[in-house]
N, C-alpha and C positions, 0 to 999 in steps of 0.2 A: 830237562823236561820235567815239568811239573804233572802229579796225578791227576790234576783236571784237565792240564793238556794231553795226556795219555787217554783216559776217558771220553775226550771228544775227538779224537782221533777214530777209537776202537768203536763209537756210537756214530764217526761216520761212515766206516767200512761197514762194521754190518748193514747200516740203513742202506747202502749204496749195492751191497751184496744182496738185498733183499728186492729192491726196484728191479735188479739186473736181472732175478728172476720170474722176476712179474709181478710179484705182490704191490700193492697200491701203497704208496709212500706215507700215506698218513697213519693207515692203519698198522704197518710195519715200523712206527713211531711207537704206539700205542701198545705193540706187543713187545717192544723192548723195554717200554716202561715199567709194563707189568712184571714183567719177569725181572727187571731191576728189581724192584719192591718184594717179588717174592723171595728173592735173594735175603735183598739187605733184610727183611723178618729173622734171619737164620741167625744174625749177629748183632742186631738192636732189637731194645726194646721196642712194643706196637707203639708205646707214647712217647717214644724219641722218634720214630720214623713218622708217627702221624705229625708231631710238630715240626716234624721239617718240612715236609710235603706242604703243610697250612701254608707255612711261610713262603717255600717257593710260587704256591698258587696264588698268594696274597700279592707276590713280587713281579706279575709278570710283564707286567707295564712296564718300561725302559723307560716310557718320557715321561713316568709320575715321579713329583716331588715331595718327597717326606717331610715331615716336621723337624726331625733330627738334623739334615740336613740346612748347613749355612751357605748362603753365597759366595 
């Protein structure tokens, strides 16, 4: 098992731990992100965690094709 599969595993338990108690799905997204972030602060830098976050937000579209990207 790879650390990103371990991480989506433990980010689908808690999400799932969180509906079970009532909390609204989206927003118990939202506060796991957060507290992701407030985490990851402890052990990166703000301008290595901001640039990853740009990135991810910049990536979220599955069916956009980059320039980088060959057929």
């Amino acid at each position: 098992m790879s650390v990103y599969e371990w991480a989506r595993q433990e980010i689908r338990r808690s999400h799932d731990a969180a509906v079970e108690i009532g909390f609204d799905p989206g927003l118990s997204l939202r506060a796991l992100l957060s507290a992701i972030v407030q985490q990851s602060k402890t052990v990166r830098s703000p301008e290595d965690l901001a640039d990853e976050l740009s990135f991810l937000a910049e990536n979220l579209d599955d069916e956009q094709d980059y320039g980088f990207m060959r057929p």
